[in-house]
C-alpha positions as CSV (number, residue, x, y, z in Angstrom):
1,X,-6.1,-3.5,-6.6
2,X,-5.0,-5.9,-3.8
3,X,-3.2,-9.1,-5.0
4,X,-5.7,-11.7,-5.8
5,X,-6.3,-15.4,-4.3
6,X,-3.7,-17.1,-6.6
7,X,-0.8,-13.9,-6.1
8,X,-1.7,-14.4,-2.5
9,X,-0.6,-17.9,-2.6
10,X,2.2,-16.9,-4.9
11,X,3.6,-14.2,-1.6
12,X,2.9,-16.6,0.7
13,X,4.8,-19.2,-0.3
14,X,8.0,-16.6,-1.0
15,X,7.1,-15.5,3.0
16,X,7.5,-19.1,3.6
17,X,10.8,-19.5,2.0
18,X,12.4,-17.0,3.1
19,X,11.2,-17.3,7.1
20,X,10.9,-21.1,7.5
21,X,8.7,-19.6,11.0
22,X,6.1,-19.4,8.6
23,X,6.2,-22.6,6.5
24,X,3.7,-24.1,8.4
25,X,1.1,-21.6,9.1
26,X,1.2,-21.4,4.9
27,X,0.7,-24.8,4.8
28,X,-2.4,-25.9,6.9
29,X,-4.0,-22.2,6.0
30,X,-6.5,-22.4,3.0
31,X,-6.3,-20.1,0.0
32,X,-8.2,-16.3,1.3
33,X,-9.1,-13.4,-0.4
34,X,-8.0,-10.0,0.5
35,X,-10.1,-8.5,3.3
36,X,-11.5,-5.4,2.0
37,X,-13.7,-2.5,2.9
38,X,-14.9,0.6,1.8
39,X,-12.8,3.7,2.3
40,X,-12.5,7.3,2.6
41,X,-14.2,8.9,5.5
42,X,-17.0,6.7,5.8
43,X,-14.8,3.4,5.9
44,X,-12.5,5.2,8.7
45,X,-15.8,6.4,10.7
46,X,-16.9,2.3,9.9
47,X,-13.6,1.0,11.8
48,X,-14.1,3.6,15.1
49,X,-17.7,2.7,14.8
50,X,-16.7,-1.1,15.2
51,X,-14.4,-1.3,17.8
52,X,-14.8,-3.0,20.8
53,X,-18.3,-4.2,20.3
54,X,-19.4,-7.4,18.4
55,X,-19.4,-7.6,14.7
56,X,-23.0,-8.1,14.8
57,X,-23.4,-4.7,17.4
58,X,-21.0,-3.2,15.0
59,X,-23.3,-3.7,11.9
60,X,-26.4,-2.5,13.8
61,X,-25.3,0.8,15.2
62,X,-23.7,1.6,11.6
63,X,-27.0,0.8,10.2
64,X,-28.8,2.9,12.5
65,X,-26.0,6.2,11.8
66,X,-26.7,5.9,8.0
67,X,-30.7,5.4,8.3
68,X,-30.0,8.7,10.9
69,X,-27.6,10.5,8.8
70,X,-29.1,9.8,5.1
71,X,-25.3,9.4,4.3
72,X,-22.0,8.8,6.5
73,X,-20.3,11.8,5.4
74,X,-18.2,14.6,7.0
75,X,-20.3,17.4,6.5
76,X,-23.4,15.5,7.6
77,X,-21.4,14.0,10.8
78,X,-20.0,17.6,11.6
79,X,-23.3,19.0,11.3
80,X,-25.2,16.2,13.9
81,X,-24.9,17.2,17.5
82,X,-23.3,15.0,19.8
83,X,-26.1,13.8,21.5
84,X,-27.9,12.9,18.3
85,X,-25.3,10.9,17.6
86,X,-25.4,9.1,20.5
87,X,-29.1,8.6,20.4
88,X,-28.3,6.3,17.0
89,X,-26.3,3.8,19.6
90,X,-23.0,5.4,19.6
91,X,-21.0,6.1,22.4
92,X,-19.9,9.6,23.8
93,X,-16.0,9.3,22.6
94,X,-16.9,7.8,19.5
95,X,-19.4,10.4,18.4
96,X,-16.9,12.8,19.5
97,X,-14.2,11.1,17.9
98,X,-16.4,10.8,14.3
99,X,-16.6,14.8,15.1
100,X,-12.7,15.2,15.0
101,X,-12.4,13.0,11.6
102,X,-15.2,15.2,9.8
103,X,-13.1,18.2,11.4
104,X,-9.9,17.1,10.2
105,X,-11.3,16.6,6.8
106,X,-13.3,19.7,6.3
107,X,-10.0,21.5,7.6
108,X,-7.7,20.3,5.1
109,X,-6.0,18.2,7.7
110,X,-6.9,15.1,5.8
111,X,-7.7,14.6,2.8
112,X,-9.3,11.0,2.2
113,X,-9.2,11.6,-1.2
114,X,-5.3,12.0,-1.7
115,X,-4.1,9.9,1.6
116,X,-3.4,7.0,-1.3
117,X,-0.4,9.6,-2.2
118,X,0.9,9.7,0.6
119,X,3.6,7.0,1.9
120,X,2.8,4.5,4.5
121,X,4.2,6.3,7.3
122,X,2.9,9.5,6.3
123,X,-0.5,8.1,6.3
124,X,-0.5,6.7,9.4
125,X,0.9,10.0,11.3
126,X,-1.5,12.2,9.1
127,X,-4.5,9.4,10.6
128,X,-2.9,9.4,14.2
129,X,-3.0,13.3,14.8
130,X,-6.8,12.9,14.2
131,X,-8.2,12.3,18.4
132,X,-9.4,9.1,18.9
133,X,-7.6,7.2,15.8
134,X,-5.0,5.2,17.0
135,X,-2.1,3.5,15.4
136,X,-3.7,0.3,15.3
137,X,-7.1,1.6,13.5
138,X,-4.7,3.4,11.1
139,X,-2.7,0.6,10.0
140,X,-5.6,-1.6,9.3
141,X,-7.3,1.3,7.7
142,X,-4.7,1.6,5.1
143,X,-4.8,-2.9,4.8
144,X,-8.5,-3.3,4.5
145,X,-9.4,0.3,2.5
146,X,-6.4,1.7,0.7
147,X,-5.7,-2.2,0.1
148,X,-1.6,-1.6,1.2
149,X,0.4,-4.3,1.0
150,X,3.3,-3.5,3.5
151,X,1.5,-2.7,6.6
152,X,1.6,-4.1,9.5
153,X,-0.4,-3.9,12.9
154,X,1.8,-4.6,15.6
155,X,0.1,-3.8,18.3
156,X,-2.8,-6.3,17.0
157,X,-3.1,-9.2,20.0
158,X,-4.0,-11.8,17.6
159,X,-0.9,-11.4,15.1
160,X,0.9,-11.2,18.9
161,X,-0.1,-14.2,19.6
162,X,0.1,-16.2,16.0
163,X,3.6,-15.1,15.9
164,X,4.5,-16.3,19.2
165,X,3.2,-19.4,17.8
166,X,4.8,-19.3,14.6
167,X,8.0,-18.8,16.9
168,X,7.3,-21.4,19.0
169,X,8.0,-18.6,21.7
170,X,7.3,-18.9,25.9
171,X,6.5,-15.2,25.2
172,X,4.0,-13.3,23.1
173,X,6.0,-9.9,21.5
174,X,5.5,-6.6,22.6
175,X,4.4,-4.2,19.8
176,X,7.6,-3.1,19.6
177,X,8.8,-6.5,19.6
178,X,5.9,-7.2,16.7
179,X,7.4,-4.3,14.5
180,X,10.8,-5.4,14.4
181,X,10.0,-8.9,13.9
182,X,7.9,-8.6,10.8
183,X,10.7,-6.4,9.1
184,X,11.9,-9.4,7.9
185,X,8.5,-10.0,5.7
186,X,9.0,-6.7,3.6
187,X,7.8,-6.0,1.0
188,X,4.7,-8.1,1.8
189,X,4.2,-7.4,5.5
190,X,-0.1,-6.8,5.0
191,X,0.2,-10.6,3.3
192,X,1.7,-11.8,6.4
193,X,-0.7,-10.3,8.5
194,X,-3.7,-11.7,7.0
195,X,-1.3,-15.0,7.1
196,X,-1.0,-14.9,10.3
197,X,-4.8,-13.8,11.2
198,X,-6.1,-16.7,8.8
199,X,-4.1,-19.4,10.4
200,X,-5.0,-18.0,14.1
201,X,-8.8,-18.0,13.4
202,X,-8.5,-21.9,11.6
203,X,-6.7,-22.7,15.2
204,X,-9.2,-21.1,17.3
205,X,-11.8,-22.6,15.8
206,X,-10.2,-26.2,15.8
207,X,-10.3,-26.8,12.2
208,X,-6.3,-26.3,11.3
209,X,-3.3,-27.0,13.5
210,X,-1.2,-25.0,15.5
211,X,2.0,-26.6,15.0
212,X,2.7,-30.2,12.9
């Protein structure tokens, strides 16, 4: 189980203390819950299904792959040619990308039903191998579905750019840059992340500051 509203508050505030660069995103960020989906196959096919469109696009085409498939699952994806998949709204690499995760899993390559035994690290290079999932969608896999508490995006655009603020940095941070930076939030680098996204989407829509 992820940590709830009140242990959130609890981490954050230890975040906080112990990187002052924080401090104020904690304090103009209201209390959030844990941002969780699904998992297994279907909540990994649910993130390649959603990127680069709109949430609302995202929600639509999925809807239209369960009505066409009776159930998101990797026999059932393996089993639908390519061009069927397309004709319920999805594009050629990620039909062909949902192909390789239902291959991978019906192989043995990964098994969404053990990855929770797995260590971070492991997970992610077990996801990566799979064509078409990149770091990224395997690091917030293992946040939103496997509910992780020490992952951490870097290569995510929006953390970038909330940690440049919380820096008070000229320059947003490479991924690399990203990576080491948020070492210094272990144990609780997922907490910080959904810090960090929290207090970016309150700025961007004008209702909590960016700096006092």
């Amino acid at each position: 189980m992820p940590p709830t509203p009140d242990e959130l508050m609890v981490i954050r505030a230890e975040l906080a203390r112990r990187d002052p660069a924080l401090a104020h995103a904690h304090e103009v960020t209201p209390p959030f819950a844990w941002r969780v989906r699904p998992g297994g196959f279907a909540g990994l096919a649910w993130m390649i299904v959603g990127q680069q469109v709109s949430t609302a696009s995202a929600a639509a085409i999925w809807s239209r792959v369960e009505a066409g498939l009776g159930e998101v699952a990797p026999e059932r994806v393996a089993a639908a040619e390519i061009e069927a998949l397309r004709a319920l709204g999805l594009s050629l690499f990620k039909a062909r990308y949902l192909h390789a995760i239902a291959e991978a899993h019906t192989a043995g390559r990964v098994d969404f039903d053990r990855l929770e035994r797995l260590s971070d690290e492991e997970a992610v290079a077990r996801l990566t191998a799979i064509k078409g999932v990149g770091r990224w969608t395997a690091e917030t896999y293992l946040m939103f579905c496997e509910e992780r508490v020490d992952v951490f995006p870097g290569g995510d655009v929006a953390l970038q750019e909330a940690m440049r603020w919380a820096d008070r940095s000229d320059l947003r941070p490479s991924e690399k840059q990203a990576y080491a930076r948020a070492e210094a939030w272990r144990p609780w680098r997922s907490v910080a992340a959904h810090l960090l996204w929290a207090w970016y989407g309150g700025v961007r829509r004008g209702e909590i500051t960016q700096h006092p």
